[in-house]
BALOBA-1460 file (C-alpha; in Angstrom, 3 decimals):
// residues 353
<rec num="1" residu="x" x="-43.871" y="58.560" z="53.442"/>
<rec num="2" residu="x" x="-42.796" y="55.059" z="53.946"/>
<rec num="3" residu="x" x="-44.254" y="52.454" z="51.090"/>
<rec num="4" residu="x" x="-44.274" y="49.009" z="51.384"/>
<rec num="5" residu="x" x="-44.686" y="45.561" z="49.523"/>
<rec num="6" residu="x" x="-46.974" y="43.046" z="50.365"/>
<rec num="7" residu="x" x="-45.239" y="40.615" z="48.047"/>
<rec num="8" residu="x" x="-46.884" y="37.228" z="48.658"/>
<rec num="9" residu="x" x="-46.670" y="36.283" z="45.253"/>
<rec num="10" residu="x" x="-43.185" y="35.273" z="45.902"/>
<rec num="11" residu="x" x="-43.704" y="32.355" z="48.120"/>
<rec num="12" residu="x" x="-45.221" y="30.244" z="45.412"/>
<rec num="13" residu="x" x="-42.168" y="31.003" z="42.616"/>
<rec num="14" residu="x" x="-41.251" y="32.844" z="39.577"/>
<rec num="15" residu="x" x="-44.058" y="34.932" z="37.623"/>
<rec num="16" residu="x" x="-44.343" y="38.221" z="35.814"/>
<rec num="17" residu="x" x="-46.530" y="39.067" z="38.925"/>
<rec num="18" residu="x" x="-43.312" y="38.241" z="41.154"/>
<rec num="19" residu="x" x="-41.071" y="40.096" z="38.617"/>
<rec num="20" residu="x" x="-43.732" y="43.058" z="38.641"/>
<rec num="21" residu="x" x="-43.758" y="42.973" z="42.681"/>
<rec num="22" residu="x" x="-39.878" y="43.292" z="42.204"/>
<rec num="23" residu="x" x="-39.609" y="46.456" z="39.742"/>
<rec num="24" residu="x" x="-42.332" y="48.017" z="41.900"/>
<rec num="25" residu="x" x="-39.818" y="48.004" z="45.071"/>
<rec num="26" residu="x" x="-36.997" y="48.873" z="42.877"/>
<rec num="27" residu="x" x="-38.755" y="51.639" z="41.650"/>
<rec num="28" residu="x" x="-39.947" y="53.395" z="45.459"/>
<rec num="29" residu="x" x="-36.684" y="52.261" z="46.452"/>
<rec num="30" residu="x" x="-34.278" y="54.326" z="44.181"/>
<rec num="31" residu="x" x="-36.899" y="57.272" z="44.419"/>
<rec num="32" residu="x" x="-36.624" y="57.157" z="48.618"/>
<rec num="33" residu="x" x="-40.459" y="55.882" z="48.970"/>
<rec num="34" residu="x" x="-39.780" y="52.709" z="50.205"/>
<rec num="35" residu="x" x="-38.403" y="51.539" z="53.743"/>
<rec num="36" residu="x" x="-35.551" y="49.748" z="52.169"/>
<rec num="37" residu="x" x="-35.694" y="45.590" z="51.578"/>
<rec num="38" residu="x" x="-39.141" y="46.009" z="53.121"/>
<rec num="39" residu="x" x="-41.137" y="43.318" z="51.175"/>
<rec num="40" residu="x" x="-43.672" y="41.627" z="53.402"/>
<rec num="41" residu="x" x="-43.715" y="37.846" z="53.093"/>
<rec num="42" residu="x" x="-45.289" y="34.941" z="55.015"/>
<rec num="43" residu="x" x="-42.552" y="33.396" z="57.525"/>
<rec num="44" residu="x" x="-44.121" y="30.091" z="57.003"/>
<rec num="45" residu="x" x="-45.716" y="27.981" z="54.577"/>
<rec num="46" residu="x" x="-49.008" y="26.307" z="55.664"/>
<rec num="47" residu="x" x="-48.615" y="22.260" z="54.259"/>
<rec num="48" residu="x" x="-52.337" y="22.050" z="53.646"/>
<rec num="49" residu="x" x="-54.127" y="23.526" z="50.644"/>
<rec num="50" residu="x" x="-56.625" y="24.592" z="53.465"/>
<rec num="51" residu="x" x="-54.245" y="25.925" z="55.545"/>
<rec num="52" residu="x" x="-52.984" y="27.860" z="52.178"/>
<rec num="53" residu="x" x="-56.475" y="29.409" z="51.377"/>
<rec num="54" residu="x" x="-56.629" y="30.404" z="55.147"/>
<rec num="55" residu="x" x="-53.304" y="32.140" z="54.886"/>
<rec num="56" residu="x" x="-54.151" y="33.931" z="51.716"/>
<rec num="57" residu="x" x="-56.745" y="35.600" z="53.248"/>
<rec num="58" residu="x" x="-55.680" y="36.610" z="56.757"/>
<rec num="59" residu="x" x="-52.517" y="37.865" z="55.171"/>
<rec num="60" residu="x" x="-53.485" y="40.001" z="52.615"/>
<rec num="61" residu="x" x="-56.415" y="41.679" z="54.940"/>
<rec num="62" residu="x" x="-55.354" y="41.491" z="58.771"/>
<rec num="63" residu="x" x="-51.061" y="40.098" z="58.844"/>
<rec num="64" residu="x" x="-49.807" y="42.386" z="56.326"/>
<rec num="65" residu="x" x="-51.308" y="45.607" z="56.648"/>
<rec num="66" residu="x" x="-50.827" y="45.247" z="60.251"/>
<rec num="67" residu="x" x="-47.211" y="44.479" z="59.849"/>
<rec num="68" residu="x" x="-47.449" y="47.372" z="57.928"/>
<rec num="69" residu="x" x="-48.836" y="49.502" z="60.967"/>
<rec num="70" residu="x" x="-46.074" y="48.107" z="62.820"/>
<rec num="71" residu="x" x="-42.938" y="49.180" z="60.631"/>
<rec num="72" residu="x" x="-44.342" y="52.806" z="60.670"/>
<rec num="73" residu="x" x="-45.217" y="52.436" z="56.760"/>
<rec num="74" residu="x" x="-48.415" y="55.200" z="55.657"/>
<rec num="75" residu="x" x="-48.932" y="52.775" z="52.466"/>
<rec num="76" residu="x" x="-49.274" y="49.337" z="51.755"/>
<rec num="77" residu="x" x="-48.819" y="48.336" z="47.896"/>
<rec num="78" residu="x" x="-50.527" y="44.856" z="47.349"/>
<rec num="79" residu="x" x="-49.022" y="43.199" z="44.606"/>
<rec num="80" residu="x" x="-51.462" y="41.315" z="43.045"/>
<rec num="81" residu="x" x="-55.195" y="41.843" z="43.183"/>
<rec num="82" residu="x" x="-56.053" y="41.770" z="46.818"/>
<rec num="83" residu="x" x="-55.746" y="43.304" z="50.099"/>
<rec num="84" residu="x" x="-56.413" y="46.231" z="52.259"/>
<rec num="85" residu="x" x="-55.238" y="49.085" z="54.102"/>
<rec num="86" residu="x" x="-55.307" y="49.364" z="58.515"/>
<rec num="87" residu="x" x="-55.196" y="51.811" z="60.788"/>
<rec num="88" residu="x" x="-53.130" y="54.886" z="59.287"/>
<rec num="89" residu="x" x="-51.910" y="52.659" z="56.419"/>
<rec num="90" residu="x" x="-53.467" y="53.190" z="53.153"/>
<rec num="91" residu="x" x="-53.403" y="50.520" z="50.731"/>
<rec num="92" residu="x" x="-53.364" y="50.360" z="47.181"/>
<rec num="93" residu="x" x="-53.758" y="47.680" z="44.915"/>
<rec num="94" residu="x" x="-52.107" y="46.148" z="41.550"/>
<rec num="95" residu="x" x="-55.005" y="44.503" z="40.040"/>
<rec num="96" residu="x" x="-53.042" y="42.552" z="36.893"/>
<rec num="97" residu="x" x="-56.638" y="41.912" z="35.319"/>
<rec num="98" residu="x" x="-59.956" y="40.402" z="36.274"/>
<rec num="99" residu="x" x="-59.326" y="37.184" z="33.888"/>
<rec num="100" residu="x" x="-60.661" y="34.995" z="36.752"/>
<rec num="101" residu="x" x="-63.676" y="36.429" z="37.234"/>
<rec num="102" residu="x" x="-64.124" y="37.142" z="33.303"/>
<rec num="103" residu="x" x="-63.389" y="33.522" z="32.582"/>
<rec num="104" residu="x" x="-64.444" y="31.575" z="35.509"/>
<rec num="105" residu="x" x="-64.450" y="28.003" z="33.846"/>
<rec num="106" residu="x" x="-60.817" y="27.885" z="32.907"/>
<rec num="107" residu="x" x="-60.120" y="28.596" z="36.912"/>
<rec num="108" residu="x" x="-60.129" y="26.004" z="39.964"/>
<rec num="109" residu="x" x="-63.706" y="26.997" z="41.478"/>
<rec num="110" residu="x" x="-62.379" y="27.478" z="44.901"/>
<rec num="111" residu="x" x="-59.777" y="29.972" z="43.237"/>
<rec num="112" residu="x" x="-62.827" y="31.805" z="41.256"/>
<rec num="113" residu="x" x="-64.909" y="31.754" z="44.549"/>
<rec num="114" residu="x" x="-61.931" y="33.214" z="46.417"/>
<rec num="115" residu="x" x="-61.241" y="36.158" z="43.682"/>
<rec num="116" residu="x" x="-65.450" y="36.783" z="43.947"/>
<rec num="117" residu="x" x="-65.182" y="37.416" z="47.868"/>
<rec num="118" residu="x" x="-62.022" y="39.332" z="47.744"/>
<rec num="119" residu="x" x="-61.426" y="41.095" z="44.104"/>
<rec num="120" residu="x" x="-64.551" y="43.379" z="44.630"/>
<rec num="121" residu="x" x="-63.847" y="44.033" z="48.631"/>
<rec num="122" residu="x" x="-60.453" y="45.114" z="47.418"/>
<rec num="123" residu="x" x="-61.694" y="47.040" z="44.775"/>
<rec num="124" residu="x" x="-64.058" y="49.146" z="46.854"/>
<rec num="125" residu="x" x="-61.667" y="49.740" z="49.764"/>
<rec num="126" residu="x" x="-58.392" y="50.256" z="48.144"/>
<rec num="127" residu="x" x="-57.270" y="54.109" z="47.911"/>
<rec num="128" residu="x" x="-55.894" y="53.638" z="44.900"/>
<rec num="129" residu="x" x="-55.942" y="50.739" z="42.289"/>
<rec num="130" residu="x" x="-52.682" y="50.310" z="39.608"/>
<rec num="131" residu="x" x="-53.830" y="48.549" z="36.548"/>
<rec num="132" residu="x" x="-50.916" y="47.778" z="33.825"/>
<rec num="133" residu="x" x="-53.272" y="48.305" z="31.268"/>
<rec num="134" residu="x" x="-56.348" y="50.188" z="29.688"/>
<rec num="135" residu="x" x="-57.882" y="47.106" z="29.417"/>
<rec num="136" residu="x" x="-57.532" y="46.255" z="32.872"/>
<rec num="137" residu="x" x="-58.769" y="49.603" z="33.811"/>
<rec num="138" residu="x" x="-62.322" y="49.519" z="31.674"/>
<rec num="139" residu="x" x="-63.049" y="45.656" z="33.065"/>
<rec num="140" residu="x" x="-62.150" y="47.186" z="36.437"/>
<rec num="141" residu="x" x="-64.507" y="49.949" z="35.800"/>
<rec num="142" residu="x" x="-66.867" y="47.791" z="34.717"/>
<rec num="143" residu="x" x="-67.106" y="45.593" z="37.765"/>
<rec num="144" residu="x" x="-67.097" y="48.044" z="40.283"/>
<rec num="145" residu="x" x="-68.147" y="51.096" z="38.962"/>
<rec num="146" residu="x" x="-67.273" y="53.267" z="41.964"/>
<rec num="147" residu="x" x="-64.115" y="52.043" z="41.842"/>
<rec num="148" residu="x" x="-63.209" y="53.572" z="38.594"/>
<rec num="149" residu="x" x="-62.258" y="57.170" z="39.670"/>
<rec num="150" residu="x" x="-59.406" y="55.297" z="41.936"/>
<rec num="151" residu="x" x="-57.657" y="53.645" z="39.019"/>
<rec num="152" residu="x" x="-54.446" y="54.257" z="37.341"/>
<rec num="153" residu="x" x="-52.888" y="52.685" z="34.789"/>
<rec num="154" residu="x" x="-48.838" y="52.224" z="34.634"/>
<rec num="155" residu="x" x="-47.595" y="49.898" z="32.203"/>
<rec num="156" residu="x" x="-44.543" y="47.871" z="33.279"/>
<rec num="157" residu="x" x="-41.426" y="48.807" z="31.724"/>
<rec num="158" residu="x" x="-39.506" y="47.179" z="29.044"/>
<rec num="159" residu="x" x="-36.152" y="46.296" z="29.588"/>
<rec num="160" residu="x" x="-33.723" y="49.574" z="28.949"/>
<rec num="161" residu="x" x="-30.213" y="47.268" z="28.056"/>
<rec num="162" residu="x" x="-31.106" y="45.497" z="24.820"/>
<rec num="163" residu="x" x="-29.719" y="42.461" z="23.936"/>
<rec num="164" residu="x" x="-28.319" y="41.887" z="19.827"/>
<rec num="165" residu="x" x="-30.069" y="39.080" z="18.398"/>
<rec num="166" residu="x" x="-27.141" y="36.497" z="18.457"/>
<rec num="167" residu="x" x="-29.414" y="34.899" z="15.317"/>
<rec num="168" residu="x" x="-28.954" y="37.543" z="12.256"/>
<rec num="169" residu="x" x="-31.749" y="38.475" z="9.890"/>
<rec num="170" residu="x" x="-34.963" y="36.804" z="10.954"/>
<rec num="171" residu="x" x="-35.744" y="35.348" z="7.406"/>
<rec num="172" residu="x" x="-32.406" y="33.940" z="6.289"/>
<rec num="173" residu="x" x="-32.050" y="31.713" z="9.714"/>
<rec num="174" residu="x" x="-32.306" y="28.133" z="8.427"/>
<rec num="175" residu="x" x="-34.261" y="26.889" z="11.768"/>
<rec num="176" residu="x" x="-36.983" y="28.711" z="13.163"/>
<rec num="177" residu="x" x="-37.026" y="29.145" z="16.770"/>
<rec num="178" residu="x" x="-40.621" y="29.667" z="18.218"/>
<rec num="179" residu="x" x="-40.477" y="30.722" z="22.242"/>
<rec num="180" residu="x" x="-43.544" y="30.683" z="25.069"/>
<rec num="181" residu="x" x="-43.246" y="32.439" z="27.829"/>
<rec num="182" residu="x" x="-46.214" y="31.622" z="30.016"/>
<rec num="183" residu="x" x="-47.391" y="29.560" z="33.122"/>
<rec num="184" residu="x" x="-48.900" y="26.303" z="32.357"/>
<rec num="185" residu="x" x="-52.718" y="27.756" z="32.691"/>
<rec num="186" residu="x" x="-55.906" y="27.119" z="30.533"/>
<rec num="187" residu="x" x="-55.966" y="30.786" z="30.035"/>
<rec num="188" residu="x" x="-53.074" y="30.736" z="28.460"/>
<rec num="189" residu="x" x="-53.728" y="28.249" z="25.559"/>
<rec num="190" residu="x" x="-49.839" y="26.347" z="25.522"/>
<rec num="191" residu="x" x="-51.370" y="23.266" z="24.272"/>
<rec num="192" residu="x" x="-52.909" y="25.896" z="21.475"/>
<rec num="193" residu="x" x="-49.347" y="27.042" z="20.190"/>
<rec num="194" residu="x" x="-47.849" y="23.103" z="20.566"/>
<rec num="195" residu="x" x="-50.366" y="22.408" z="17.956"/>
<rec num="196" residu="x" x="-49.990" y="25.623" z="16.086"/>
<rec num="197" residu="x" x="-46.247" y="25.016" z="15.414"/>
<rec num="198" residu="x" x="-46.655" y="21.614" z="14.901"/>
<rec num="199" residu="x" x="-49.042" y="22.520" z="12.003"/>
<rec num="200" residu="x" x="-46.290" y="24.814" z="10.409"/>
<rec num="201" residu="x" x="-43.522" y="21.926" z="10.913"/>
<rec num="202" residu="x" x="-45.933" y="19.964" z="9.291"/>
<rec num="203" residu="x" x="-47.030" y="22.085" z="6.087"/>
<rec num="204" residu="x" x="-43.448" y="23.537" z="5.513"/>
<rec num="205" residu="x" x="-41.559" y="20.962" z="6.079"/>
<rec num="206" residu="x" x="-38.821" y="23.427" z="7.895"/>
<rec num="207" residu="x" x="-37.052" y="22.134" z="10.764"/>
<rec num="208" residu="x" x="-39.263" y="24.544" z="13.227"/>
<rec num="209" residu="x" x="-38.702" y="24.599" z="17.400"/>
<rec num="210" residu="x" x="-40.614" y="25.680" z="20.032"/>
<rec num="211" residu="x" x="-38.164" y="26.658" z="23.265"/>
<rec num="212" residu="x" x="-40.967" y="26.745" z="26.150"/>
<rec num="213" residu="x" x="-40.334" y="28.359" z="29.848"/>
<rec num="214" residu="x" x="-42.924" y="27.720" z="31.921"/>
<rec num="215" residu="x" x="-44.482" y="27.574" z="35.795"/>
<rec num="216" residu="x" x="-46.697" y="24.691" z="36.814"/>
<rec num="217" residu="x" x="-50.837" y="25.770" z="36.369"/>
<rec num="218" residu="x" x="-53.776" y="24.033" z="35.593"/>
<rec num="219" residu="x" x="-53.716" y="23.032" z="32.476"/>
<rec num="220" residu="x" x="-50.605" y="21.329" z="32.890"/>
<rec num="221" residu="x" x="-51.623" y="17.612" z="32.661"/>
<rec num="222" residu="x" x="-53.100" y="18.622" z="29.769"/>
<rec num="223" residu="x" x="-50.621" y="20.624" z="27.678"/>
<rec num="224" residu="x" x="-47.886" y="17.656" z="28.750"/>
<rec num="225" residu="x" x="-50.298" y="14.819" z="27.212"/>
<rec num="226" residu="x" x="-50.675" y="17.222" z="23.886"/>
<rec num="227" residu="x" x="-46.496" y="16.871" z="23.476"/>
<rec num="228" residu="x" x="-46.545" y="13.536" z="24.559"/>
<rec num="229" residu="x" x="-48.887" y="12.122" z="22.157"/>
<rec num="230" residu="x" x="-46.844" y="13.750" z="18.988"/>
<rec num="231" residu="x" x="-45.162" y="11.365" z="16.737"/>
<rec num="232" residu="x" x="-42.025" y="13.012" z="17.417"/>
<rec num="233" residu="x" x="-41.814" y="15.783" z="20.322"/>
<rec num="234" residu="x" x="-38.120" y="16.128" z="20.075"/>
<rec num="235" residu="x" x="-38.035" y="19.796" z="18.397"/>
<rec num="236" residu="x" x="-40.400" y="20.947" z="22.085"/>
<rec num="237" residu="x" x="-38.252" y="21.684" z="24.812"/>
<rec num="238" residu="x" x="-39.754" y="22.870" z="28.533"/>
<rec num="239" residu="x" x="-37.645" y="25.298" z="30.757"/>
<rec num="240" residu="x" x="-38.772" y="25.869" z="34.452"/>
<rec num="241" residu="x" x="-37.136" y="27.948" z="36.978"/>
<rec num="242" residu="x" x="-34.199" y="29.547" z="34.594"/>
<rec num="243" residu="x" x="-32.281" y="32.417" z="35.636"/>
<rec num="244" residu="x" x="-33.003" y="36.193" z="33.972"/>
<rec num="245" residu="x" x="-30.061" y="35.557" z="32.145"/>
<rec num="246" residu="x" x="-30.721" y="32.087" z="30.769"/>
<rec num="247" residu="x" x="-34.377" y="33.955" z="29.641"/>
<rec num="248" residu="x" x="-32.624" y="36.580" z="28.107"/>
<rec num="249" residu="x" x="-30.665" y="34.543" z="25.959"/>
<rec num="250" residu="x" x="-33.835" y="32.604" z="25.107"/>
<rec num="251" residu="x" x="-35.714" y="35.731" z="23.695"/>
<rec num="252" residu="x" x="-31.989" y="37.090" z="22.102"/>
<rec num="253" residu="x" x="-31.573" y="33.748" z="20.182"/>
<rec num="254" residu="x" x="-35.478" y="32.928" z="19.119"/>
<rec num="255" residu="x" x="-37.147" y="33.916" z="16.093"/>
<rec num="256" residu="x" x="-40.281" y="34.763" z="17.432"/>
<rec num="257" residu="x" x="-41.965" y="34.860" z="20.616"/>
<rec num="258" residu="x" x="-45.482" y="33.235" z="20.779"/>
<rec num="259" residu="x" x="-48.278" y="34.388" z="22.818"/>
<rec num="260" residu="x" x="-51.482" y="32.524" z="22.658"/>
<rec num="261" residu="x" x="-53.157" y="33.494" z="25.922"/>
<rec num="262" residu="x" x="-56.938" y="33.824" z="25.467"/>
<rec num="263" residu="x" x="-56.691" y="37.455" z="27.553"/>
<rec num="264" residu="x" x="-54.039" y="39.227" z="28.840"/>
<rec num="265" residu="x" x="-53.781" y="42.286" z="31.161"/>
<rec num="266" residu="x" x="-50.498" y="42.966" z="29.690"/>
<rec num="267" residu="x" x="-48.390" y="40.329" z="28.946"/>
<rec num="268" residu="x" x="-44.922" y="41.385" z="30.146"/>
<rec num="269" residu="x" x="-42.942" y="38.939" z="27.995"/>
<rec num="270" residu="x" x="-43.941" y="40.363" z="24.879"/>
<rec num="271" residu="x" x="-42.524" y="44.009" z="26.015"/>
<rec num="272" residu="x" x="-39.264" y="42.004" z="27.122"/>
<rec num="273" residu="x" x="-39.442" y="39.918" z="23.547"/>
<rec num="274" residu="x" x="-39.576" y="43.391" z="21.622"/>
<rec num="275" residu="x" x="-36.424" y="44.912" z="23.575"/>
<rec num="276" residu="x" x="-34.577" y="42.165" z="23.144"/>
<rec num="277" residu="x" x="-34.764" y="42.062" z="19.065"/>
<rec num="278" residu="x" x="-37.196" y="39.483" z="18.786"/>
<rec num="279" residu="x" x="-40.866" y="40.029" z="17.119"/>
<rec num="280" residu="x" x="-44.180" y="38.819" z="19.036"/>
<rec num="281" residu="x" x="-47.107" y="36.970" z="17.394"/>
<rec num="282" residu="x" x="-50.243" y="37.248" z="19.150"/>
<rec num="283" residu="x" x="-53.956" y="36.779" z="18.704"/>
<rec num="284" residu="x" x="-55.108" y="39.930" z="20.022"/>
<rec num="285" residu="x" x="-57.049" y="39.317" z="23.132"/>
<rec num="286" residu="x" x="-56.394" y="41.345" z="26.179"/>
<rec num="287" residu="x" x="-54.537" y="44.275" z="26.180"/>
<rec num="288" residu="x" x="-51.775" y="42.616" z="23.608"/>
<rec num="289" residu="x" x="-53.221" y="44.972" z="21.315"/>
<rec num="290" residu="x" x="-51.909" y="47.878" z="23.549"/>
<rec num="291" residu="x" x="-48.580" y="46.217" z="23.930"/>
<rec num="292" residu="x" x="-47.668" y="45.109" z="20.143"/>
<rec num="293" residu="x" x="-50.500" y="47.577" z="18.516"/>
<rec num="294" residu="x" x="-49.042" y="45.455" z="14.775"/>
<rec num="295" residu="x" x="-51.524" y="43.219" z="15.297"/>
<rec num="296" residu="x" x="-55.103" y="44.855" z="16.096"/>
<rec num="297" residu="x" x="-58.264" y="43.434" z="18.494"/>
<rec num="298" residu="x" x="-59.626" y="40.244" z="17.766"/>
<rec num="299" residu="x" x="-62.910" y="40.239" z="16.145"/>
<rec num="300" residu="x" x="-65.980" y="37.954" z="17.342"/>
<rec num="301" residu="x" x="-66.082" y="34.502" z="16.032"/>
<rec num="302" residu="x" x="-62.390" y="34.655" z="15.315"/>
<rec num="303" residu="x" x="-60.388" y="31.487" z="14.708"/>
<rec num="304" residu="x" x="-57.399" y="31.934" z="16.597"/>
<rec num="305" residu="x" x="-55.702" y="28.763" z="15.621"/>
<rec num="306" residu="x" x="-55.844" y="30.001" z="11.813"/>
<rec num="307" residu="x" x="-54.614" y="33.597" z="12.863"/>
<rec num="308" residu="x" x="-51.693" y="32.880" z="14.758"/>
<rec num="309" residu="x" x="-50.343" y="30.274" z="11.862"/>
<rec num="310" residu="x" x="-50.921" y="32.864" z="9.510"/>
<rec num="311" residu="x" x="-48.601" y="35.338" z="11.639"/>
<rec num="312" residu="x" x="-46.161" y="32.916" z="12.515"/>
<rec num="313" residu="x" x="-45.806" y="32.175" z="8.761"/>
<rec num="314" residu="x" x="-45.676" y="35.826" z="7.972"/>
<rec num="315" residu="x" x="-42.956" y="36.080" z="10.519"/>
<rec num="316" residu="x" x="-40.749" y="33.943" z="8.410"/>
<rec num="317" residu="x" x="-41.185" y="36.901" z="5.547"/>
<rec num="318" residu="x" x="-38.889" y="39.023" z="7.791"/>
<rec num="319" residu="x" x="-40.111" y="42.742" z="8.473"/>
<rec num="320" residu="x" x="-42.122" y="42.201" z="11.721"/>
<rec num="321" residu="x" x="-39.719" y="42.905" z="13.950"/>
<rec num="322" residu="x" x="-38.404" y="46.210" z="12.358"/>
<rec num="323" residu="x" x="-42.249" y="47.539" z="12.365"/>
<rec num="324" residu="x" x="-42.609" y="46.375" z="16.462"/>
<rec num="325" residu="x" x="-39.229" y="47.831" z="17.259"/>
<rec num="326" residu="x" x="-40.356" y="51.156" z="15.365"/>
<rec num="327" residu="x" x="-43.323" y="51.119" z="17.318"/>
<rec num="328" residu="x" x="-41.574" y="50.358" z="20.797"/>
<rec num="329" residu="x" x="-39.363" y="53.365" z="20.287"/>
<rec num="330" residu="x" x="-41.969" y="55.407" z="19.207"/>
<rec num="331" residu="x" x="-43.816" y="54.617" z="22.662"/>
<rec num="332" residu="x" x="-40.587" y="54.176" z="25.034"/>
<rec num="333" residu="x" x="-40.879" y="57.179" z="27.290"/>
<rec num="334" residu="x" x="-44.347" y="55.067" z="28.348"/>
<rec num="335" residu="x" x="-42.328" y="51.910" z="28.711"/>
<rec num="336" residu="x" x="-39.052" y="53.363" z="30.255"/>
<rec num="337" residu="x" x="-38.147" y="52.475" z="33.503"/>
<rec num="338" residu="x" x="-37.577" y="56.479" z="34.564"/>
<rec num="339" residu="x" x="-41.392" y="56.738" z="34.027"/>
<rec num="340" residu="x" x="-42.620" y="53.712" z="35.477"/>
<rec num="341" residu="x" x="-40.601" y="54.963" z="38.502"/>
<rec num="342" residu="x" x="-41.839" y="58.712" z="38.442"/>
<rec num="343" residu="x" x="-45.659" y="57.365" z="38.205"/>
<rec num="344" residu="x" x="-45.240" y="55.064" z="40.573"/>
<rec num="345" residu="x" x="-43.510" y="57.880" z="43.182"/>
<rec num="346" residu="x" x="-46.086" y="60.349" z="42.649"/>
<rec num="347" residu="x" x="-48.919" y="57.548" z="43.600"/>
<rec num="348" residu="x" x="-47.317" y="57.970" z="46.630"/>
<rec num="349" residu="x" x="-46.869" y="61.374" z="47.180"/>
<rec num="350" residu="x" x="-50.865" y="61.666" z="46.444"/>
<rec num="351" residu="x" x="-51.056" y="59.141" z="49.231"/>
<rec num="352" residu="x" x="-49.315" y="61.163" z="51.441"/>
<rec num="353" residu="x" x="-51.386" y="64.761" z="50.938"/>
């Protein structure tokens, strides 16, 4: 049976959902599943936000899946959170997480009012539903009850080459290098870790850096006022739009990767931290727990501020990354690319029965 993308991410940039639209086609690709190249994308770009909302919707639910019909395809993977099948084409869909809807205030309301109308008609129609997490499968469940019978989960993989940390020993580095890897979001807290590393800088007095590669969001204004109004900003630096192998440097040469979202349905940087020799520090919201299990759920009324100093200085101890790596290769089968590809091939051939 022929599979193929909707990939509409890609038209506005760079993101693990882009990256995860990517590894999905790679992955029905080299297992014969997929019509080959065939990602569906807009051929134009509206110039209005109206005109964008507009698009969003016809193309996920009426252009795509009848472009779909059209190339001969008997699936339609949506790659992230909406969409639906036609005619002979059945549809599933990656829903990432449900953040928007569990978080409403920390989203543009026309955003939140667009994920209310379409989330839950996805949800109901979609033959199958990929979540990459067990924590994105139970608030799935929770929403649409009906739904939850439909829903799979399949992690995304880690990367399989790893890359030696060009830094030596963790602890006897005289500069500490603290990386973000995150789109410039409220639900992602970046003006959080500026002001937990400036705290550190601060109460050590160590010559600490925080390396941060970013996409433009919502909170932007914000977390660029937060650096600006520092006494001295020069140990922040911003990346946007770096290559995979400028990234991969980044994570082989920092000390620690940061991750101070307020959820997560997975949080694919912190698997690609891990496999490149560099420890993650994390809160524990979301489904981080699943992916870096050293650091458990957070509990109600936690101050997250306090928690992720208090990592961030443990970090500096040395030892974290030896107990994440343990624990990534005692879980790799579920993060290797071979599986990813297998559970992703045999959503298909269910499809196809």
């Amino acid at each position: 049976m022929i599979a193929v993308i909707n990939d509409f991410i890609s038209t506005r940039g760079v993101s693990g959902s882009s990256r995860g639209a990517g590894l999905i086609h790679q992955a029905l690709s080299e297992g014969g599943a997929a019509d080959a190249g065939t990602s569906l994308t807009p051929r134009r770009k509206p110039k209005t936000r109206l005109g964008r909302l507009a698009q969003m919707l016809t193309w996920d639910f009426l252009s795509a899946p009848r472009a779909a019909s059209r190339l001969g395809a008997g699936v339609i993977i949506h790659a992230t959170n909406t969409g639906r099948g036609w005619r002979g084409v059945k549809s599933v869909v990656v829903m990432h997480d449900t953040m928007v809807l569990d978080h409403s205030t920390l989203f543009n309301a026309w955003f939140g009012l667009y994920a209310r109308i379409t989330f839950g008609l996805s949800a109901r129609s979609a033959h199958t539903i990929v979540a990459p997490s067990h924590h994105s499968a139970a608030r799935i469940a929770a929403r649409w009850p009906r739904a939850a019978a439909r829903v799979r989960v399949i992690p995304w993989p880690a990367p399989e080459a790893s890359v030696v940390r060009d830094g030596g020993d963790i602890a006897s580095n005289a500069r500490l290098v603290v990386l973000v890897v995150a789109s410039l979001d409220k639900h992602k807290r970046l003006g959080l870790a500026v002001e937990v590393v400036a705290r550190l800088r601060s109460d050590t007095g160590e010559d600490v850096h925080l390396e941060m590669v970013v996409r433009s969001g919502n909170d932007e204004q914000a977390v660029l006022a937060t650096i600006a109004a520092l006494e001295d900003s020069s140990w922040v630096r911003l990346h946007r739009q770096i290559s995979d192998s400028e990234l991969a440097h980044l994570y082989a040469t920092a000390s620690v990767t940061l991750v101070p979202s307020l959820d997560e349905g997975y949080c694919l940087p912190a698997v690609e931290s891990i496999a490149r020799g560099t420890p993650v520090v994390h809160a524990g919201r979301g489904a981080l727990p699943e992916v870096i299990p050293m650091y458990p759920a957070a509990p109600a009324g936690q101050d997250d501020a306090e928690i992720l100093y208090e990592r961030l200085s443990e970090v500096r101890e040395g030892g974290a990354l030896e107990r994440q790596l343990e624990d990534l290769r005692a879980r790799s089968e579920n993060f290797s690319l071979s599986t990813f590809r297998s559970r992703w091939l045999q959503v298909v051939r269910d499809l196809a029965e």
